[in-house]
C-alpha positions in Angstrom: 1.1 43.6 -6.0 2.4 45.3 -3.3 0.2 47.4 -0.4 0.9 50.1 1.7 -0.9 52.0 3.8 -0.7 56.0 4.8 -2.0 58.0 7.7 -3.1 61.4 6.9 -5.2 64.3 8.3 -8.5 65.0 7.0 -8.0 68.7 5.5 -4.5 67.0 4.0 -6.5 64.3 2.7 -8.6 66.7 0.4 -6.0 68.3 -0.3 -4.0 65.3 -1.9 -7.2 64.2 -3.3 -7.5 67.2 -5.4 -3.8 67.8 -6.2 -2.4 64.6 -6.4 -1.8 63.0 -10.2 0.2 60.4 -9.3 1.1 57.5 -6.8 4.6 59.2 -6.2 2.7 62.6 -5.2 0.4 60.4 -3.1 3.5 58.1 -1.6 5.5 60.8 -1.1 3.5 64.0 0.6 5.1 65.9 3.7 1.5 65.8 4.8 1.5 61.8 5.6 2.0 60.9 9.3 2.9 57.6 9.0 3.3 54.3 6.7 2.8 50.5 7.0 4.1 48.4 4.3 2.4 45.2 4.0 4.2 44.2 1.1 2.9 41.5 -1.0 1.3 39.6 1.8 -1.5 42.0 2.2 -3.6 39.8 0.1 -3.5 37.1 2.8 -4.2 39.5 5.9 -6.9 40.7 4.4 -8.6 37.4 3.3 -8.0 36.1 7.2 -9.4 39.3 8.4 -12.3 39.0 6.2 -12.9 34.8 6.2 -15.8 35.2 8.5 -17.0 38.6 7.7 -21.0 38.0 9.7 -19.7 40.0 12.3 -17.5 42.8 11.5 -18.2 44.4 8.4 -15.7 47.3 8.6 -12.8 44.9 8.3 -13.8 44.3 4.8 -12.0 48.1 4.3 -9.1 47.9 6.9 -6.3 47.3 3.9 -8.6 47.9 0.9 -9.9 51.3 1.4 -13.2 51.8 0.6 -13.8 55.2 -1.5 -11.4 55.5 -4.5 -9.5 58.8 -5.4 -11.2 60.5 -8.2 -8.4 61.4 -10.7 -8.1 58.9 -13.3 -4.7 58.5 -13.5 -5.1 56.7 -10.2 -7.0 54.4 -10.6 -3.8 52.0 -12.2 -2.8 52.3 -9.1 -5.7 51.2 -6.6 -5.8 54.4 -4.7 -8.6 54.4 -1.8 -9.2 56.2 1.2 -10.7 55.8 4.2 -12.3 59.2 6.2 -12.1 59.1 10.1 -14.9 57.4 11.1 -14.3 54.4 9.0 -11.1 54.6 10.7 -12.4 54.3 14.2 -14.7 51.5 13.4 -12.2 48.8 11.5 -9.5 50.3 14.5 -12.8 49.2 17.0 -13.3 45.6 14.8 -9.3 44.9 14.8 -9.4 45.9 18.6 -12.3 42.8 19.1 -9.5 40.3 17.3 -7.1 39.1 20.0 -3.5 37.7 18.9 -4.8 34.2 19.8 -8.4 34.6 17.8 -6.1 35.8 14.7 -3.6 32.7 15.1 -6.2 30.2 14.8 -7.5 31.7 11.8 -4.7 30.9 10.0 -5.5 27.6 7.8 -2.4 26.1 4.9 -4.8 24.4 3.5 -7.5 27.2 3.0 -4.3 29.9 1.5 -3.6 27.3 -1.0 -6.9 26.7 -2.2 -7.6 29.9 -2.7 -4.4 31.2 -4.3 -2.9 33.3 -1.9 0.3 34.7 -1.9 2.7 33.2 -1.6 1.2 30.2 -2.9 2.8 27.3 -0.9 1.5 27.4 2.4 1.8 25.1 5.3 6.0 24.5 4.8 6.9 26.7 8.2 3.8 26.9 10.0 5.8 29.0 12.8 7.2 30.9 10.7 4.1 31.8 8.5 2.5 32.2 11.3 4.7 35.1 13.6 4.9 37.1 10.3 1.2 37.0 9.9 1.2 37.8 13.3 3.3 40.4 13.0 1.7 42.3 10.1 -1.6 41.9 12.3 -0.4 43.3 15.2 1.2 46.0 13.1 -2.2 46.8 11.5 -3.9 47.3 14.6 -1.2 49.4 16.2 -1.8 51.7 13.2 -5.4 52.4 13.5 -5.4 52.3 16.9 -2.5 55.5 16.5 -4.5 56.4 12.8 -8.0 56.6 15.3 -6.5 58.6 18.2 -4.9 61.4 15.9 -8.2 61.3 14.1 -6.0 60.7 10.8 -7.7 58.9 7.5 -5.9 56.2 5.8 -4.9 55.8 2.7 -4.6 52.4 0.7 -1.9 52.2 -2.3 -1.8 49.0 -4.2 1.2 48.6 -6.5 3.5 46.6 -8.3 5.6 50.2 -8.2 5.3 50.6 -5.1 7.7 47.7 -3.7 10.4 48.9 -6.4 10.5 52.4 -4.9 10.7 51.0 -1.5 13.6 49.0 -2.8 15.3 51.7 -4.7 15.2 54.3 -1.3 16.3 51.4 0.7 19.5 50.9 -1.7 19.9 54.4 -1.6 19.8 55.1 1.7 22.2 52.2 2.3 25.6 53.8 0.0 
């Protein structure tokens, strides 16, 4: 299962929320700002983000939104939102995270144990590692642009959604 995540703002938001019948209506809106794929490695951002959750609370919602869209039709799909002021407190809880603090949560032997995509952890620690970091850094560069803006965020989870990703890409590329 793939995630993305979608900047939008508020009045768009309830707009979507009461329109919107599908993940394509939802991935595709003019009225999203901006995107951050996460791909299938979501699952292991979020369980690094959320290993030691005493302290920061919000994080728990920072790729899995916490209020779910009401039509049923979307609920296949995993589609959550967060309003702005959950927004500016995980993009205040990511900001507390350095680089460093994220890199030494990182733990092969912890990922495997619990199943984590992409199951095998621990064969390229540097390379595991800069991607992690990479997706970390990305996710706090978007709430930190998702707070200023005063946008929500939107959380699709998907086995569609990496397909259409695929498919544009393809398309785009002839």
């Amino acid at each position: 299962m793939n995630a993305i995540l979608l900047a939008i703002e508020p009045n768009d938001l309830e707009i979507l929320m009461i329109e919107a019948e599908s993940l394509d209506e939802i991935y595709h809106a003019t009225s999203i700002r901006s995107k951050l794929n996460l791909g299938e490695t979501w699952q292991v951002l979020h369980a690094l983000l959320t290993k030691d959750l005493d302290q920061q609370h919000a994080l728990q919602f920072a790729i899995e939104a916490e209020y779910a869209f009401s039509h049923p039709s979307l609920s296949v799909a995993h589609v959550r939102y967060n309003p702005v002021i959950e927004v500016d407190e995980i993009a205040k809880a990511l900001e507390q995270i350095s680089m460093d603090d994220f890199k030494h949560r990182y733990d092969p032997a912890w990922l495997n144990q619990h199943k984590l995509f992409p199951f095998q952890w621990g064969k390229d620690v540097d390379k595991e590692q800069r991607e992690l970091l990479m997706l970390f850094g990305q996710l706090k560069n978007f709430y930190e642009l998702a707070k200023q803006h005063n946008h929500a965020v939107i959380s699709l989870q998907s086995k569609q959604i990496m397909s259409d990703v695929y498919y544009m890409t393809q398309a785009s590329s002839n």
